[in-house]
Rosetta silent file (secondary structure, phi, psi, omega in degrees, C-alpha in Angstrom):
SEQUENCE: XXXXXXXXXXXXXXXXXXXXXXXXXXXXXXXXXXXXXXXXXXXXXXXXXXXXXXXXXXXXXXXXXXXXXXXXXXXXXXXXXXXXXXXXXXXXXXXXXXXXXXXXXXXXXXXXXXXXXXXXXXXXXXXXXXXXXXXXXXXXXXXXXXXXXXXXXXXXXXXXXXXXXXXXXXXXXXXXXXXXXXXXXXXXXXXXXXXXXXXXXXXXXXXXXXXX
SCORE:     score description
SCORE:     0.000 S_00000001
   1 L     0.000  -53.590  170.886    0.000    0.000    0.000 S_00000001
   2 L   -48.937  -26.139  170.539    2.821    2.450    0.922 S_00000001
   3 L   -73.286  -54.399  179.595    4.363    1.831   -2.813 S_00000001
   4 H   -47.367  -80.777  158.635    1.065    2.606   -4.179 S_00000001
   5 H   -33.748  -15.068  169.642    1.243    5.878   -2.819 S_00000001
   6 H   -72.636  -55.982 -152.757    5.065    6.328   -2.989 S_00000001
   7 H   -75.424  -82.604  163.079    4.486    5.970   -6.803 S_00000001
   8 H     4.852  -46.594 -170.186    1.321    8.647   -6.791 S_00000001
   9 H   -94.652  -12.889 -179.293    3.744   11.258   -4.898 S_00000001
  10 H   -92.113  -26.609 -174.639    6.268   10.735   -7.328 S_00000001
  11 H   -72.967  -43.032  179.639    4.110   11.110  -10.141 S_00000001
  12 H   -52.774  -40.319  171.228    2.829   14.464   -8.739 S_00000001
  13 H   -38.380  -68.429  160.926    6.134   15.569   -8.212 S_00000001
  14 H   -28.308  -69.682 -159.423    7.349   14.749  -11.887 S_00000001
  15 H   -52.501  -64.755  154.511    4.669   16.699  -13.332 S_00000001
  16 H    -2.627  -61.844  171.194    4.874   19.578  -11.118 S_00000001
  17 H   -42.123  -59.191  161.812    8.598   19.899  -11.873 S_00000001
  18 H   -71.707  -55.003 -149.112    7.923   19.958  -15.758 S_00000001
  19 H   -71.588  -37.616  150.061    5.212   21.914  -15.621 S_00000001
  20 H    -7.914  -67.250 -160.989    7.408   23.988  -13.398 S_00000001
  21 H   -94.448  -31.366  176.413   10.057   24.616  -16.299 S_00000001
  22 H   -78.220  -34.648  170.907    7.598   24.966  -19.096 S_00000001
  23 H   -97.360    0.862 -177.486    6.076   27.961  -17.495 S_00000001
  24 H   -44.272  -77.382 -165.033    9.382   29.262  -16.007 S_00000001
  25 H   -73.429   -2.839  174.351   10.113   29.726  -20.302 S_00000001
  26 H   -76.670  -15.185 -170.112    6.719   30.196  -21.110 S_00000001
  27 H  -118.956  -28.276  160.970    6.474   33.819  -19.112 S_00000001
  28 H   -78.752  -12.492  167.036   10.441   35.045  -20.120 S_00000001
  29 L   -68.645  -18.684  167.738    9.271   34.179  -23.717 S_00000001
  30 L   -79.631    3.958 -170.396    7.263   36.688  -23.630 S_00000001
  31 L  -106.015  -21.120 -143.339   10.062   39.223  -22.858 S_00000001
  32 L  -106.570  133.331 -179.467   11.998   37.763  -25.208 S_00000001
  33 L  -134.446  169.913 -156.730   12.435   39.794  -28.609 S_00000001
  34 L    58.656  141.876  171.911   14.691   38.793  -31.653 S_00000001
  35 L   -29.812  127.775  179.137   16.040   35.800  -33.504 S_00000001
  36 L   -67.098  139.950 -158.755   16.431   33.119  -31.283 S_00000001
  37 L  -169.489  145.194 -168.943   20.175   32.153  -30.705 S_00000001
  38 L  -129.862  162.937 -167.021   22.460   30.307  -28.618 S_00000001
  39 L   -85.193  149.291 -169.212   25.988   30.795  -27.192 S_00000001
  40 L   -82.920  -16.149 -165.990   28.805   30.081  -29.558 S_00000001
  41 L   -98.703  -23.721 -168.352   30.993   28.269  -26.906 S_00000001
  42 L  -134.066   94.759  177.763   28.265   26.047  -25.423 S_00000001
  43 L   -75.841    4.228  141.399   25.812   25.117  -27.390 S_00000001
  44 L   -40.535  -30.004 -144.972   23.409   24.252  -24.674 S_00000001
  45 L  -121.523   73.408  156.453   23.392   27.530  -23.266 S_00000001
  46 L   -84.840 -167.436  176.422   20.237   28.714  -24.838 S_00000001
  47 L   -79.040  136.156  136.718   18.107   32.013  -25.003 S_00000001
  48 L   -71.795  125.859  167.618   15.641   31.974  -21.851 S_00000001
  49 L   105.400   28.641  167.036   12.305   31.599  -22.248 S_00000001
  50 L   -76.091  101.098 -174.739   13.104   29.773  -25.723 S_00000001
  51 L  -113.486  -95.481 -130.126    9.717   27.716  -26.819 S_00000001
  52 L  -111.406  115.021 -173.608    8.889   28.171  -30.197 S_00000001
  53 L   -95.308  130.214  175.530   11.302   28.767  -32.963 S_00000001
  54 L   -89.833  120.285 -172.707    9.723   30.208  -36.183 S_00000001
  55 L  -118.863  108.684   46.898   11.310   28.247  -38.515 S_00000001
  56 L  -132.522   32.317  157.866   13.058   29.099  -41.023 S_00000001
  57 L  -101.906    6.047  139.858   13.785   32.258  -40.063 S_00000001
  58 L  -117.576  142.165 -168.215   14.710   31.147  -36.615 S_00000001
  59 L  -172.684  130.326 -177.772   16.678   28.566  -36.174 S_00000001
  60 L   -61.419  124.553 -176.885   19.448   26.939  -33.876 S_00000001
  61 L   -71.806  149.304  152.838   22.817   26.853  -35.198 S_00000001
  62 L   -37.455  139.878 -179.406   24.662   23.486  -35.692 S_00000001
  63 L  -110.347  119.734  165.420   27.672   22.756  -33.372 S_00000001
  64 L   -15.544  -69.180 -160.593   31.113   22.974  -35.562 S_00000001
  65 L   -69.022   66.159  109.436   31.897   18.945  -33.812 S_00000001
  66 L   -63.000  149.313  174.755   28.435   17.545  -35.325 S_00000001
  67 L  -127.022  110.412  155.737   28.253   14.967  -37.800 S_00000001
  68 L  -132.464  -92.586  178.350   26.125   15.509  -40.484 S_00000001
  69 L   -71.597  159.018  179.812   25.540   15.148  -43.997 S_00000001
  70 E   -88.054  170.221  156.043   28.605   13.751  -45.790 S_00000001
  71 E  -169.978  145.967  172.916   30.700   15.263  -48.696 S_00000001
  72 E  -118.205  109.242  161.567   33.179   14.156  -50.497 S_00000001
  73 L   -85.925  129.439 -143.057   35.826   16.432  -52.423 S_00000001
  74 H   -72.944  -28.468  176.918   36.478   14.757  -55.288 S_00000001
  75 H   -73.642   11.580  177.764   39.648   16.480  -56.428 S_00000001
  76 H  -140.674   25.918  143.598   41.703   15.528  -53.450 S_00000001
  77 L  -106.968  132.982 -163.351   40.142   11.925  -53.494 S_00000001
  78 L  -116.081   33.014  166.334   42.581    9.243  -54.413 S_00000001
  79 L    20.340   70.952  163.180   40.094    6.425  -54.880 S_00000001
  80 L   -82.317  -26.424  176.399   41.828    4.252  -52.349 S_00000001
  81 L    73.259   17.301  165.480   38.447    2.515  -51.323 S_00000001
  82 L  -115.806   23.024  147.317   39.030    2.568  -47.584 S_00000001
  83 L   -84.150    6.766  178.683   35.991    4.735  -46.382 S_00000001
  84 L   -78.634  -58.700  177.040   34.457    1.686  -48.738 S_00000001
  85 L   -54.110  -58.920 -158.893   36.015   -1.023  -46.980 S_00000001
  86 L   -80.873  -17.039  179.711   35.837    0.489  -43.452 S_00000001
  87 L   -69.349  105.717 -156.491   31.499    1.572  -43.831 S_00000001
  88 L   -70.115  -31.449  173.717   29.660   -0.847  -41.571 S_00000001
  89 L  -107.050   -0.700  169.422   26.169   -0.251  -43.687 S_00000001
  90 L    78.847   39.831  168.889   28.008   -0.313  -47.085 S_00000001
  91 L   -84.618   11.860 -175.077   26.470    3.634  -48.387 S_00000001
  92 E  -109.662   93.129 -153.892   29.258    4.482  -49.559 S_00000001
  93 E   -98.203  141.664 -157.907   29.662    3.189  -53.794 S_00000001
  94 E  -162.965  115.663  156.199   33.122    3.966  -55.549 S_00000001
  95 E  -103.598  165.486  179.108   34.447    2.692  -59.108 S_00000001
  96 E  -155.805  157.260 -165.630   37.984    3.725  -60.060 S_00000001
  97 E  -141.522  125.283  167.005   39.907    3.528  -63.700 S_00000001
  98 E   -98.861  134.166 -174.781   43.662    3.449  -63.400 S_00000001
  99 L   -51.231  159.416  143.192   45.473    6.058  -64.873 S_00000001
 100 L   -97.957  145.874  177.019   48.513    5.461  -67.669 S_00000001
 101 H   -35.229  -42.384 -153.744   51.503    7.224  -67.342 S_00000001
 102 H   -85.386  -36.950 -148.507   50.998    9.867  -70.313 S_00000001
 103 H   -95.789   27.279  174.816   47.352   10.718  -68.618 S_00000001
 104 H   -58.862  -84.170 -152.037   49.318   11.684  -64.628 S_00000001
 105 H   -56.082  -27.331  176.627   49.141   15.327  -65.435 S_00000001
 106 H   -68.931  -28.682 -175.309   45.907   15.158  -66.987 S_00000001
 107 H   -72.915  -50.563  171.253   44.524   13.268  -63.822 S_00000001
 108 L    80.930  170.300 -168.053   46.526   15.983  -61.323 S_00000001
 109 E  -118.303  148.049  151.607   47.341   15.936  -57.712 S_00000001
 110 L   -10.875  174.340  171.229   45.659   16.303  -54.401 S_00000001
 111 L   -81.109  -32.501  174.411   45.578   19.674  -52.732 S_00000001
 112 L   -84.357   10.106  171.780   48.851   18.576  -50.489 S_00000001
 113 L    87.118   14.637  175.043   50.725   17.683  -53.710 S_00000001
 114 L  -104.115  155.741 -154.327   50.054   13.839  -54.221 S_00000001
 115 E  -119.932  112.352  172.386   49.723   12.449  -57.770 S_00000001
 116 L   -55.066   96.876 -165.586   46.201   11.066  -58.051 S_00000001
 117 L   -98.993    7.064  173.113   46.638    7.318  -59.835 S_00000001
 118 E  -154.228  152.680 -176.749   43.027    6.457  -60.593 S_00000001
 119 E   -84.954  177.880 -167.852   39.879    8.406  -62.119 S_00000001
 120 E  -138.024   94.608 -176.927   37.059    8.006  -60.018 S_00000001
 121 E   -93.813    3.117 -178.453   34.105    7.930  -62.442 S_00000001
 122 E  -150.740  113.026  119.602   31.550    6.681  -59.969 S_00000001
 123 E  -110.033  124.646 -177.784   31.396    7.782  -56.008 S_00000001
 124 E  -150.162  155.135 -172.369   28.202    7.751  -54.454 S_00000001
 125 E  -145.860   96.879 -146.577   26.683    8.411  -51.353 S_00000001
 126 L   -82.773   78.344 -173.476   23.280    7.141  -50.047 S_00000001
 127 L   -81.721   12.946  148.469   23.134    9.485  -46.967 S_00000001
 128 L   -78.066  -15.245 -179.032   19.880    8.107  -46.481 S_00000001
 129 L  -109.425  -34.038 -176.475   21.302    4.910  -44.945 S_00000001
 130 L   -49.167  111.357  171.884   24.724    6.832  -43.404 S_00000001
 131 L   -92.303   16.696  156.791   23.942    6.347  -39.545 S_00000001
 132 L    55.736   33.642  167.586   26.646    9.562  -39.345 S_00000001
 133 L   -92.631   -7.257  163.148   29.451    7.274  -37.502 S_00000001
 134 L    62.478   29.628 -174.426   32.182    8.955  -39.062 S_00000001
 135 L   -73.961  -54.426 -172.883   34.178    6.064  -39.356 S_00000001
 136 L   -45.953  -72.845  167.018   34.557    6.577  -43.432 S_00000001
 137 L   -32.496  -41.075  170.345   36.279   10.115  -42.126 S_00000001
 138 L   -92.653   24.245 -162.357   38.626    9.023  -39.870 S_00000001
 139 L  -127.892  -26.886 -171.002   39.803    6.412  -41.997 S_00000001
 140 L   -68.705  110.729 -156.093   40.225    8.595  -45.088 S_00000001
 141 L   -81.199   34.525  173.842   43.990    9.692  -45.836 S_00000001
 142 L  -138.509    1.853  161.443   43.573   12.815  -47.467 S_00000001
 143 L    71.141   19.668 -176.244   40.545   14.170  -45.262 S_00000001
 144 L   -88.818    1.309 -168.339   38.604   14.849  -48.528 S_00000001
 145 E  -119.039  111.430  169.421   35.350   12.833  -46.826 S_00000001
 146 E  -122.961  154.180  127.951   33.904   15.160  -44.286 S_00000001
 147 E   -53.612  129.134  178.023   30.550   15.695  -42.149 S_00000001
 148 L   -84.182 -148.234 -172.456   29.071   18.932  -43.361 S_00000001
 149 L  -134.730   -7.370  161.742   27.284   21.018  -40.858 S_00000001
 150 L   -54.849   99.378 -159.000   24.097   20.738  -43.134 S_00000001
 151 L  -120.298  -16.159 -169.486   21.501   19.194  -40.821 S_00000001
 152 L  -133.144   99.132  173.725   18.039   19.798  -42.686 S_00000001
 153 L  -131.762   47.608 -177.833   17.976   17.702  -46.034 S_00000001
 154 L   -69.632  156.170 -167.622   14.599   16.500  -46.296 S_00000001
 155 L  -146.557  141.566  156.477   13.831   14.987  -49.156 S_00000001
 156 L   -38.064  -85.008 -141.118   10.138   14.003  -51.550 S_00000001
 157 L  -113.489  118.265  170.579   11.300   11.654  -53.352 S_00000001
 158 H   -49.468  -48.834  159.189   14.498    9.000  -51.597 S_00000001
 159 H     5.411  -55.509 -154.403   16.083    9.043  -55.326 S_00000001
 160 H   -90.480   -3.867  168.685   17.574   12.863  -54.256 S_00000001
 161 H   -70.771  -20.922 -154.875   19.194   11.011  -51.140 S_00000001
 162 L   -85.642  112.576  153.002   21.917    9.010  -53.588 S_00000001
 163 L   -34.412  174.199  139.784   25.008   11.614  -53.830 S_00000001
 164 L  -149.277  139.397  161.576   27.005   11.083  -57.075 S_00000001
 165 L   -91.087  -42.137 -156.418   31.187   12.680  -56.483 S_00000001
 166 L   -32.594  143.665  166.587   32.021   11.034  -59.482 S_00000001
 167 L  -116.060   49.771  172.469   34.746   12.887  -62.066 S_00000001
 168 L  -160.609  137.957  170.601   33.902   11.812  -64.914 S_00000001
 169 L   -70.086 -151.505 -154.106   30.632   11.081  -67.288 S_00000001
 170 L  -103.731  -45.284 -176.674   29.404    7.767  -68.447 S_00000001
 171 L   -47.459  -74.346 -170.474   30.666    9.340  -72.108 S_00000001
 172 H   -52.123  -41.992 -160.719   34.681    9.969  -70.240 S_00000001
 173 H   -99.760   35.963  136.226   34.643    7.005  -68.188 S_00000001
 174 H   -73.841  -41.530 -152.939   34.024    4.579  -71.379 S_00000001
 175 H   -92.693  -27.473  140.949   36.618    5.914  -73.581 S_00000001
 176 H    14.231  -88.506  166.990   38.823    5.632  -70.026 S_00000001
 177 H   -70.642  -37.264  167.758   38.354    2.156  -69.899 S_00000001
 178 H   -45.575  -62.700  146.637   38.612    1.475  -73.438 S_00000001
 179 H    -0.742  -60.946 -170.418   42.305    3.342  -73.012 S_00000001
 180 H   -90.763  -40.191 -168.464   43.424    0.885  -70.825 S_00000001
 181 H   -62.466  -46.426  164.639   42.197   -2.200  -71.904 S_00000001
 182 H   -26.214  -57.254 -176.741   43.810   -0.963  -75.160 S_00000001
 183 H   -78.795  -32.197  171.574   47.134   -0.386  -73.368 S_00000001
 184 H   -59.175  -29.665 -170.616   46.962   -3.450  -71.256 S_00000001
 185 H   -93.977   11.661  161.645   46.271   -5.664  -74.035 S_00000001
 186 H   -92.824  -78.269 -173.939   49.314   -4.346  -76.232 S_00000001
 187 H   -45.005  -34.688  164.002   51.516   -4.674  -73.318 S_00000001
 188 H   -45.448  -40.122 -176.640   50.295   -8.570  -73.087 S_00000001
 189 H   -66.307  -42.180 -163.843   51.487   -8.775  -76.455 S_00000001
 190 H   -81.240   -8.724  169.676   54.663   -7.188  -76.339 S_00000001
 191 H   -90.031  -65.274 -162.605   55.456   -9.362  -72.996 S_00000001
 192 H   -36.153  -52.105 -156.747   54.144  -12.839  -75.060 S_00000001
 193 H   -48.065  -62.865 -166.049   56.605  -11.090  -77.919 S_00000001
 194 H   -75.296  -17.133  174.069   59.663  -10.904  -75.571 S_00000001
 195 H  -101.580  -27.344  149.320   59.170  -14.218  -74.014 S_00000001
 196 H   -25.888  -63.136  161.816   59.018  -15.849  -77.131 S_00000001
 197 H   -61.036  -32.884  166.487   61.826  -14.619  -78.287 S_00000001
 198 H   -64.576  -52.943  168.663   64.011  -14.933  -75.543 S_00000001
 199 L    -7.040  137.708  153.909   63.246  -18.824  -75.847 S_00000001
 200 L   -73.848  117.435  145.508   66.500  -21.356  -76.188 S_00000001
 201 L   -32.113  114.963  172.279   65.896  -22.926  -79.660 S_00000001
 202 L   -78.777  130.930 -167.963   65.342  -26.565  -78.886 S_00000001
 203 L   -59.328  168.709  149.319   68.606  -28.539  -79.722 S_00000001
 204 L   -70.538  124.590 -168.643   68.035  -30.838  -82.262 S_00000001
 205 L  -106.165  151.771 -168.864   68.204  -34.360  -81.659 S_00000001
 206 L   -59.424  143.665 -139.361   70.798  -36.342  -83.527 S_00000001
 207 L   -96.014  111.410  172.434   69.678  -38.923  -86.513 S_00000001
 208 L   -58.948  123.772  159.970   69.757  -42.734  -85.057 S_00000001
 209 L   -68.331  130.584  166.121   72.027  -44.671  -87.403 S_00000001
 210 L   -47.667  150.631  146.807   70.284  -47.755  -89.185 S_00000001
 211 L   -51.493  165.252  151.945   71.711  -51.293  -89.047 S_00000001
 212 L  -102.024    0.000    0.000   72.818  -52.791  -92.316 S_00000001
């Protein structure tokens, strides 16, 4: 019986408390004039008497350390595949084309000066499934995969969720591959060529002499 009533006084309490704090900001909201705003060091440390933000011309800023939507900048990705590898729900989709030597300079380096070995004709990124663990980011060695600070991306239709990074069209990254297969399959030859040739001539074996 004493629990029954334990729980009762506890309930009363509860409510009381909240009800408490909700009109605490309901009567300084009325004092309160101008865009709603929060302290830049702590972003906890709201306006008092902050209930209702008219949104979207008020709105709470984003804290810098938040993880939200991704991007990836594609010139100073080096299609390594290991935010590919290391992404736990697999949203993250990445083809790569390896460069040939005369196409380096056309392909170009990183922002830090590293020479970029593969087109990337396909990275996409289905930020509808990205649970924002920021694993892909810490893993990436050229820091080109970030969380943006971009928090409100609703979307109609899921379609407009799928990123595309990619640097290249469907038109570049054909005649790409075509390139290479081209050069790979000439260098097959010209290795088949050289080991051919290098072959030892098989001696000749000597003519059995006949009986009479």
């Amino acid at each position: 019986m004493s629990e029954y009533f334990s729980n009762i006084k506890n309930s009363a309490v509860t409510i009381a408390t909240g009800m408490g704090i909700t009109l605490k900001h309901f009567f300084n909201a009325i004092h309160r004039k101008g865009d709603a705003g929060v302290a830049e060091k702590d972003y906890f440390s709201q306006v008092d008497g902050l209930c209702t933000l008219q949104y979207p011309r008020e709105a709470i800023p984003t804290p810098k350390i938040g993880r939200y939507r991704l991007h990836n900048d594609i010139d100073d990705c080096i299609g390594c595949g290991q935010c590919v590898r290391a992404c736990p729900i697999s949203c993250i989709m990445m083809e790569t084309i390896k460069v040939l030597p005369e196409d380096l300079a056309e392909c170009g380096k990183t922002s830090d000066g590293q020479q970029k070995k593969f087109w990337i004709p396909v990275f996409d990124i289905d930020v509808a499934k990205c649970m924002t663990c920021g694993i892909c980011t810490s893993v990436c060695p050229t820091e080109c995969l970030v969380h943006t600070e971009v928090c409100d991306f609703s979307e109609f239709d899921r379609s407009n969720f799928l990123y595309h990074f990619g640097n290249l069209t469907k038109d570049e990254a054909a005649g790409k591959k075509r390139k290479l297969a081209e050069a790979q399959a000439k260098a097959a030859a010209e290795k088949e060529k050289k080991a051919a040739e290098g072959k030892p001539a098989a001696a000749e074996k000597p003519e059995e002499k006949g009986g009479e």
